[in-house]
Backbone bond lengths (Angstrom), bond angles and torsions (degrees), N, CA, C in turn:
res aa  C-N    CA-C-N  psi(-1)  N-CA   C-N-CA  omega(-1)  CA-C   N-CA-C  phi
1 X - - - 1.455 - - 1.524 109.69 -
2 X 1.253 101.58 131.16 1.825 102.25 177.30 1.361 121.81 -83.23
3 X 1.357 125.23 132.54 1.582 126.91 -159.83 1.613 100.44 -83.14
4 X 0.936 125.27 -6.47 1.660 134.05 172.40 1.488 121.16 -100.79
5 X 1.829 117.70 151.70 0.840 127.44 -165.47 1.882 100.39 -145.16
6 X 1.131 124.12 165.74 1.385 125.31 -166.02 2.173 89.47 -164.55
7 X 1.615 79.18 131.43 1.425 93.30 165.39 1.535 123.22 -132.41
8 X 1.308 127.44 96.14 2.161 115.67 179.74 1.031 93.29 -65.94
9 X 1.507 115.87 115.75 1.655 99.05 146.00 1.535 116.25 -98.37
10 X 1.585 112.38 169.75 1.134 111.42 -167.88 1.846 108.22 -177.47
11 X 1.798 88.91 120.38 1.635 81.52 -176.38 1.708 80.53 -127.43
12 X 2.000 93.28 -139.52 1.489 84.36 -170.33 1.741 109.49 -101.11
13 X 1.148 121.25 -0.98 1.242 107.75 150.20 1.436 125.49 -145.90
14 X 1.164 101.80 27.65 1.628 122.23 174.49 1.663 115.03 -114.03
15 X 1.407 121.09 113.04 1.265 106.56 175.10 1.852 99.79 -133.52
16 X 1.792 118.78 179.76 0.776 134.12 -158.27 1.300 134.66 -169.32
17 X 1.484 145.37 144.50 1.372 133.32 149.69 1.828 122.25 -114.25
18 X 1.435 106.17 129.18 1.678 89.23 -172.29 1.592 89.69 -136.72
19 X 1.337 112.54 138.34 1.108 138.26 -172.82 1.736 117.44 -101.52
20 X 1.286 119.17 144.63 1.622 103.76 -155.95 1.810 79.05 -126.43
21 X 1.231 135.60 124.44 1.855 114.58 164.74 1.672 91.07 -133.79
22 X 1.280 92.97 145.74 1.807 109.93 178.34 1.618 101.93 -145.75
23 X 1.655 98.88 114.26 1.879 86.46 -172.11 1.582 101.71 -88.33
24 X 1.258 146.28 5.45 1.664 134.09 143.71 1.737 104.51 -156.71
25 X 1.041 93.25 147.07 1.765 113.02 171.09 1.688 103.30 -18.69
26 X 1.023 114.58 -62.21 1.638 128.66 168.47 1.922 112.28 -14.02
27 X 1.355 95.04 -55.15 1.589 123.75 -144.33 1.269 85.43 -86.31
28 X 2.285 116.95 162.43 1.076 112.70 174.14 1.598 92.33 -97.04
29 X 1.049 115.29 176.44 1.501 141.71 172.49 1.641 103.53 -56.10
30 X 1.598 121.32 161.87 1.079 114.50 176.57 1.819 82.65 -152.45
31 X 1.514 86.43 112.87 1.798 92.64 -178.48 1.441 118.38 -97.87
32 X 1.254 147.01 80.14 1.410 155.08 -171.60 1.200 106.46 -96.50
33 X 1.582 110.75 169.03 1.522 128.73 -156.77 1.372 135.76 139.28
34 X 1.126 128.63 178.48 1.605 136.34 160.10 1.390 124.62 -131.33
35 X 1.234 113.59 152.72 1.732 101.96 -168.64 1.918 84.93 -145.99
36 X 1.454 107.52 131.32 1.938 119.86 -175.30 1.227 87.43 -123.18
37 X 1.296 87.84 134.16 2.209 106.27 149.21 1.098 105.10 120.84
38 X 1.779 112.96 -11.83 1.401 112.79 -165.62 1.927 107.99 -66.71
39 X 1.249 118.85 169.92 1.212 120.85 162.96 1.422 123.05 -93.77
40 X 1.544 136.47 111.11 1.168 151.04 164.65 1.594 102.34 23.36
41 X 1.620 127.90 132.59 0.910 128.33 152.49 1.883 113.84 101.70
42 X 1.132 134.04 169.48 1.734 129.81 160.15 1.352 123.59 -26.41
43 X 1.422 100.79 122.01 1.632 111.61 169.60 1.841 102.33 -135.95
44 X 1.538 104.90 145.51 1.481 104.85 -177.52 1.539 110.09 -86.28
45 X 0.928 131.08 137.81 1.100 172.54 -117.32 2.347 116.08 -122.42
46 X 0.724 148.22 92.32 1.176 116.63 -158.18 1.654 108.03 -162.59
47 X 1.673 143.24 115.52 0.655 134.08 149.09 1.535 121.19 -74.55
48 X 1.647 108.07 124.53 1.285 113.22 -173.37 1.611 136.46 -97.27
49 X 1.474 145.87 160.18 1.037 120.59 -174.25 1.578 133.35 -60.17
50 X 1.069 122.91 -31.24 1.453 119.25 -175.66 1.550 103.35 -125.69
51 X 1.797 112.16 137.63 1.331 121.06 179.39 1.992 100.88 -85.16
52 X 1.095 120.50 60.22 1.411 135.77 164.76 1.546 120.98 -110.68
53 X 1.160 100.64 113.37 1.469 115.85 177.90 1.255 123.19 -136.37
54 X 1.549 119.47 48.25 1.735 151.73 130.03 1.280 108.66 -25.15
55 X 1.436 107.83 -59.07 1.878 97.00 -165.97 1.613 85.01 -117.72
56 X 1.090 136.87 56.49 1.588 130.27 141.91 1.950 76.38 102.26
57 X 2.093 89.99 -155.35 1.424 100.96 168.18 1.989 124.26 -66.24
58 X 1.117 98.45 21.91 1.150 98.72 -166.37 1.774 118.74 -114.18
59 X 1.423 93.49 -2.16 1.660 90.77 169.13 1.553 123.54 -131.69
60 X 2.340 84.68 45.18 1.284 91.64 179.49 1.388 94.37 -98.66
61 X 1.390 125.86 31.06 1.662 121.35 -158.16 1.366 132.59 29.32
62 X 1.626 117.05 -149.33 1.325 122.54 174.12 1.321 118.09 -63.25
63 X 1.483 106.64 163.52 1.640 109.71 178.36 1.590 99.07 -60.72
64 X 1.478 108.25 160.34 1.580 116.82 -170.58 1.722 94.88 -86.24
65 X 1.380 92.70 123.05 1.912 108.90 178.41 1.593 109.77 -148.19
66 X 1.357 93.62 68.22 1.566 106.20 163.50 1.392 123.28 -48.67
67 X 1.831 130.65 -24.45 1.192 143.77 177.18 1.390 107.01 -94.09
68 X 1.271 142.12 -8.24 1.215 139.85 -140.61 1.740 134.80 17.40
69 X 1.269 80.98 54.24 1.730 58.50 -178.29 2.031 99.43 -116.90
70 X 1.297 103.49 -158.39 1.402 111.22 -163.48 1.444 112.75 -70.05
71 X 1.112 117.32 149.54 1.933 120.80 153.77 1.560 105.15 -23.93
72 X 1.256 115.86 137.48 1.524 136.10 165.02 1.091 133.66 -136.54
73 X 1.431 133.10 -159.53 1.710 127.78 142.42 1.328 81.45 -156.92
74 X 1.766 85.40 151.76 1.471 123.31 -179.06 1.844 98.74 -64.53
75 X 1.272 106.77 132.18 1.315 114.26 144.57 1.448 148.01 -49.53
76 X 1.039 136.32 110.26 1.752 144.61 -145.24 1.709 98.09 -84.84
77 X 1.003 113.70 11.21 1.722 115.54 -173.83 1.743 116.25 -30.81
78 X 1.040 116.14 -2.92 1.654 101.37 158.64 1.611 110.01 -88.00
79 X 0.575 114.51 -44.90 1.591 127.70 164.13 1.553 129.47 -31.80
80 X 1.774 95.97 -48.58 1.631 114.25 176.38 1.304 106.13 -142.85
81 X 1.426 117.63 88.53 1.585 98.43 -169.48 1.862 124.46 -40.89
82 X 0.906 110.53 144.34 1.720 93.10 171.67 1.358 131.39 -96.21
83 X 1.169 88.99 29.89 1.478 89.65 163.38 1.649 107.93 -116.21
84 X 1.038 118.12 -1.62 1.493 118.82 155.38 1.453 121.35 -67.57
85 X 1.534 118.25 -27.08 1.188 110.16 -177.72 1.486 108.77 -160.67
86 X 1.868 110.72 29.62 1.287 133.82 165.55 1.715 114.30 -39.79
87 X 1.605 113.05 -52.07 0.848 120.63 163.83 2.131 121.33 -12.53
88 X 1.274 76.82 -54.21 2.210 81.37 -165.37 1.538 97.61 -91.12
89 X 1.448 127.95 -22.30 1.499 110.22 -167.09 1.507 89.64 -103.00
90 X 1.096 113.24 -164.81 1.412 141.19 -155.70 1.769 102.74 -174.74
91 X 1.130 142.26 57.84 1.838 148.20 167.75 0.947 99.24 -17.87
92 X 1.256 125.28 -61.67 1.710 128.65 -157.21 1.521 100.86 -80.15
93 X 1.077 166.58 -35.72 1.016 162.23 -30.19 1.360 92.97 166.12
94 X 1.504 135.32 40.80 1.213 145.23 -162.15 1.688 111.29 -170.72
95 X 1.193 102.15 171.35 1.857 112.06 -173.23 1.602 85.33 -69.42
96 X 1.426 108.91 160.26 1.637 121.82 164.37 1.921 95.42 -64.04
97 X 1.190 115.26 -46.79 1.620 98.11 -164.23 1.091 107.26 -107.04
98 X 1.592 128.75 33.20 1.821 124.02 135.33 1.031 103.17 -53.63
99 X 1.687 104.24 119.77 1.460 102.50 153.12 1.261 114.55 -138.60
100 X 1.569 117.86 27.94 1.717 127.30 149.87 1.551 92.03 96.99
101 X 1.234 107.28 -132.45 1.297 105.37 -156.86 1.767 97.80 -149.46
102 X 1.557 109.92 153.29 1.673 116.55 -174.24 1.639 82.85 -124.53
103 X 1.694 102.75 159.31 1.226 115.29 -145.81 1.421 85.02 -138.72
104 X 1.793 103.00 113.71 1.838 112.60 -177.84 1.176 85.68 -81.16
105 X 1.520 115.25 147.29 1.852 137.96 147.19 1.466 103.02 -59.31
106 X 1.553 127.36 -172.43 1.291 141.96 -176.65 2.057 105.80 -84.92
107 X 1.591 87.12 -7.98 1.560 76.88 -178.19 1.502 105.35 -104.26
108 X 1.170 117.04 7.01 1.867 130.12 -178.25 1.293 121.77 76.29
109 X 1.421 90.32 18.96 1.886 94.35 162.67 1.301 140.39 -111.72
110 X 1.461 146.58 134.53 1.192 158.61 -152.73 1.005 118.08 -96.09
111 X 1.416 152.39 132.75 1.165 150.40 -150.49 1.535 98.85 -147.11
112 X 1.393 131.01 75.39 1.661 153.59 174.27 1.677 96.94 -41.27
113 X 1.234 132.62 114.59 1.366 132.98 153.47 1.454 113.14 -133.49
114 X 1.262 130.08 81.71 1.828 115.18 -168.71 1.281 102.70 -151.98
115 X 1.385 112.01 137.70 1.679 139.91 -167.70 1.103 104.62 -129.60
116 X 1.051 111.39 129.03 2.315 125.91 -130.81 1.838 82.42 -161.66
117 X 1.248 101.16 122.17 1.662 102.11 158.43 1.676 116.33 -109.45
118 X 1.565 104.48 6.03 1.365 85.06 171.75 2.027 117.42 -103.33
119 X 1.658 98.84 -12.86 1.496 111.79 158.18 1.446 94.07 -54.89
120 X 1.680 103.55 137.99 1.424 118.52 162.84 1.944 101.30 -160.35
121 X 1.515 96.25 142.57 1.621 111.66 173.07 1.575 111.62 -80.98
122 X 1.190 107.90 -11.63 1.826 128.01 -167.59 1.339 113.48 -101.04
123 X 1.679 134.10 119.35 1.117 148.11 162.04 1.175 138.10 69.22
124 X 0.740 143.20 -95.09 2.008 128.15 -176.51 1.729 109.64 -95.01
125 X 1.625 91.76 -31.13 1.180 99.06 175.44 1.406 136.86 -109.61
126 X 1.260 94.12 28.39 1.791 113.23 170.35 1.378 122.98 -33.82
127 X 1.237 123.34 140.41 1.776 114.11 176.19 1.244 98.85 -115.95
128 X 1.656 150.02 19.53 1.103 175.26 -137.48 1.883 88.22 -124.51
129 X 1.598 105.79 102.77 1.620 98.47 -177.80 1.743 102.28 116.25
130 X 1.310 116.46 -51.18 1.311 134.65 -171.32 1.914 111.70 -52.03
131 X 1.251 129.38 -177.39 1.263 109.35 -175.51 2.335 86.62 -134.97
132 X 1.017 95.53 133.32 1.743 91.35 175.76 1.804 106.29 -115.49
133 X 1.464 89.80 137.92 1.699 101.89 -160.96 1.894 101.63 -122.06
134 X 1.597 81.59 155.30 1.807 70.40 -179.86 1.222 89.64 -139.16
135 X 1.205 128.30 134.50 1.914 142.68 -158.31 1.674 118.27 -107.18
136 X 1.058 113.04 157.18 1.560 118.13 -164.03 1.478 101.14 -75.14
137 X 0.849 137.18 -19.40 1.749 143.40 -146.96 1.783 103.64 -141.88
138 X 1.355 112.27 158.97 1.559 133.45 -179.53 1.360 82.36 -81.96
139 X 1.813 100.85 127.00 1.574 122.75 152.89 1.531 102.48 -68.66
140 X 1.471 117.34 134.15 1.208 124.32 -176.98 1.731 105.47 -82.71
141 X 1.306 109.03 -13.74 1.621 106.86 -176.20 1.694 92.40 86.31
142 X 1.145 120.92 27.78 2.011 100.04 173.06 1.859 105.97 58.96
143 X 1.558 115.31 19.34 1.018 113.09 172.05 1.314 119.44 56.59
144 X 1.496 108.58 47.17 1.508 123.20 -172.18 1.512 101.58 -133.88
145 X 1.209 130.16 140.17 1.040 144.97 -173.77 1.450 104.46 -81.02
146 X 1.768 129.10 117.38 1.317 105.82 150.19 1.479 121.30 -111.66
147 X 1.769 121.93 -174.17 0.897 132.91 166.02 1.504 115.51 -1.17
148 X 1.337 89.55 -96.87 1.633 113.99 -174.25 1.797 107.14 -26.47
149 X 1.095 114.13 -63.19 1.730 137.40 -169.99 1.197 92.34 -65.47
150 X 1.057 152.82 -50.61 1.495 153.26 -126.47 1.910 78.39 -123.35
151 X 1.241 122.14 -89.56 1.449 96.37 169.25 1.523 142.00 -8.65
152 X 1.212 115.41 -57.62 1.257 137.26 -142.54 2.020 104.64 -104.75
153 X 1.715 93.57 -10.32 1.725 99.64 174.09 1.753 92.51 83.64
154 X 1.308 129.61 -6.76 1.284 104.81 -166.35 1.664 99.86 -123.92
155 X 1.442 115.40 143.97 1.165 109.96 -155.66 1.624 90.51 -147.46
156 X 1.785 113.48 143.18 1.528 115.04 158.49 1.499 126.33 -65.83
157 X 1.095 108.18 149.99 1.507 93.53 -174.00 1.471 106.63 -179.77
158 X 1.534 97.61 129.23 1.425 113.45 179.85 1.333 121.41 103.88
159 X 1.994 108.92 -15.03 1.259 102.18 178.32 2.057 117.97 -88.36
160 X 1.200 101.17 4.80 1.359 97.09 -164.19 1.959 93.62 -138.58
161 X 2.229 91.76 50.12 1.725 68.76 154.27 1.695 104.33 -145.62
162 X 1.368 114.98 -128.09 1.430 91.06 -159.94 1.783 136.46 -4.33
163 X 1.071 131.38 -113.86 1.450 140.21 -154.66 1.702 97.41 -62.51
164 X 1.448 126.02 -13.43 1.429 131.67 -171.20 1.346 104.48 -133.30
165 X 1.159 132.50 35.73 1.466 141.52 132.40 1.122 129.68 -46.83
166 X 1.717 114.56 -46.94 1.596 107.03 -163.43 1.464 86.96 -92.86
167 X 1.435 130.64 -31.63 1.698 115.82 -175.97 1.387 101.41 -78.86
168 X 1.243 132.86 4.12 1.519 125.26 166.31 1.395 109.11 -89.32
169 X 1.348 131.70 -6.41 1.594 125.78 172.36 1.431 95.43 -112.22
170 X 1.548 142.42 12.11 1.328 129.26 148.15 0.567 133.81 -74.60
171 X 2.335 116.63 -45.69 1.331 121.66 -128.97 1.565 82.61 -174.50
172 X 1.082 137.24 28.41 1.690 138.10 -158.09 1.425 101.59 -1.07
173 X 1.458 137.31 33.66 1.082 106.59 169.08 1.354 143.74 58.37
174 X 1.847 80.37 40.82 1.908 99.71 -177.37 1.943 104.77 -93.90
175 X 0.950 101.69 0.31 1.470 100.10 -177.27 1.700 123.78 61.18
176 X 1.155 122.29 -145.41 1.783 99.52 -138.38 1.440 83.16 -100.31
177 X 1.338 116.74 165.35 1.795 158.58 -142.86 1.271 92.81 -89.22
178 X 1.311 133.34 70.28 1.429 130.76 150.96 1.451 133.26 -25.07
179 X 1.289 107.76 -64.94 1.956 125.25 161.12 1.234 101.29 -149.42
180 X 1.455 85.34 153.42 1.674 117.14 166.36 1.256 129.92 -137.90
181 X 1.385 130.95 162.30 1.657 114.05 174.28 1.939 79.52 -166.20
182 X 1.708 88.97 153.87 1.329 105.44 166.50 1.442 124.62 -75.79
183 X 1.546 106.05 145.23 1.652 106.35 -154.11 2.407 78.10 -84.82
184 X 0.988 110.91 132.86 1.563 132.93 152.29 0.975 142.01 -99.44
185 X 1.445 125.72 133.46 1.546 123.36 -175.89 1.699 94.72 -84.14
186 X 1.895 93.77 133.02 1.329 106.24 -170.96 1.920 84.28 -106.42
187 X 2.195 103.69 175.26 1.263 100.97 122.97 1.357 144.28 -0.23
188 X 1.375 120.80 112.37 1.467 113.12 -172.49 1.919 87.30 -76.19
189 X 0.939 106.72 167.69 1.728 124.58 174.61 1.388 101.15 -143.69
């Protein structure tokens, strides 16, 4: 089995390469890459359930949630250890393919750096096949506070309440499918 993964994304004016490597089942994921075209500032982030791209980014379906449970974002735990304040979050406690949000510069590019232990290339729950999308709008996190934000004094807010509540525990309310490309087993490295 190859410990690497490769994703093109590609819409109509957003394109990309993001690289998935995990050196054993054990290990978390190490998600690298670049993503151009984006517009200045947060975009959500998301490996999705099906590597189908028939009707554009859109018939890669829902985010991939083999556990079912609600919209989330991953916890930033180098940042805030969690066991300082493990207590209030819950990490796991999210879709397998939340993976928050990548942050365009002023020139609209994304710079992918994220180490995810619930991404894996290994066994039932492979994302190898899957389609990974990067969205026009800030994932709200399912309107959950993590680490990092809650650390850092700075917090989302406002996008995931009344009338956009229930699409903030689906889809945080990153809005529509910029690019996508199917996640592939590359070269082992």
């Amino acid at each position: 089995m190859s410990n690497c993964a490769v994703a093109v994304l590609r819409g109509d004016d957003v394109c990309g390469t993001v690289w998935i490597k995990q050196s054993s089942e054990d290990k978390p994921a190490e998600i690298t890459g670049e993503i151009k075209g984006l517009t200045p500032g947060r975009h959500g982030f998301h490996i999705h359930q099906y590597g189908d791209s028939t009707n554009g980014c859109t018939s890669a379906g829902p985010h991939f949630n083999p556990s079912e449970k609600t919209h989330g974002g991953p916890c930033v735990s180098h940042k805030c250890p969690k066991k300082f304040l493990g207590f209030l979050f819950q990490c796991d406690n999210r879709h397998y393919g939340d993976l928050g949000n990548v942050k365009a510069g002023s020139d609209g590019v994304a710079k992918v750096n994220i180490t995810d232990k619930l991404v894996t290339l290994y066994g039932k729950h492979s994302v190898i096949g899957r389609s990974m999308v990067v969205h026009a709008d800030e994932d709200d996190l399912g309107n959950q506070y993590d680490i990092y934000h809650l650390y850092y004094s700075k917090v989302i807010s406002g996008k995931g309440v009344g009338d956009k509540e229930e699409e903030s525990k689906k889809t945080g309310n990153a809005g529509a499918r910029k690019a996508c490309g199917v996640i592939a087993l590359a070269a082992p490295q």
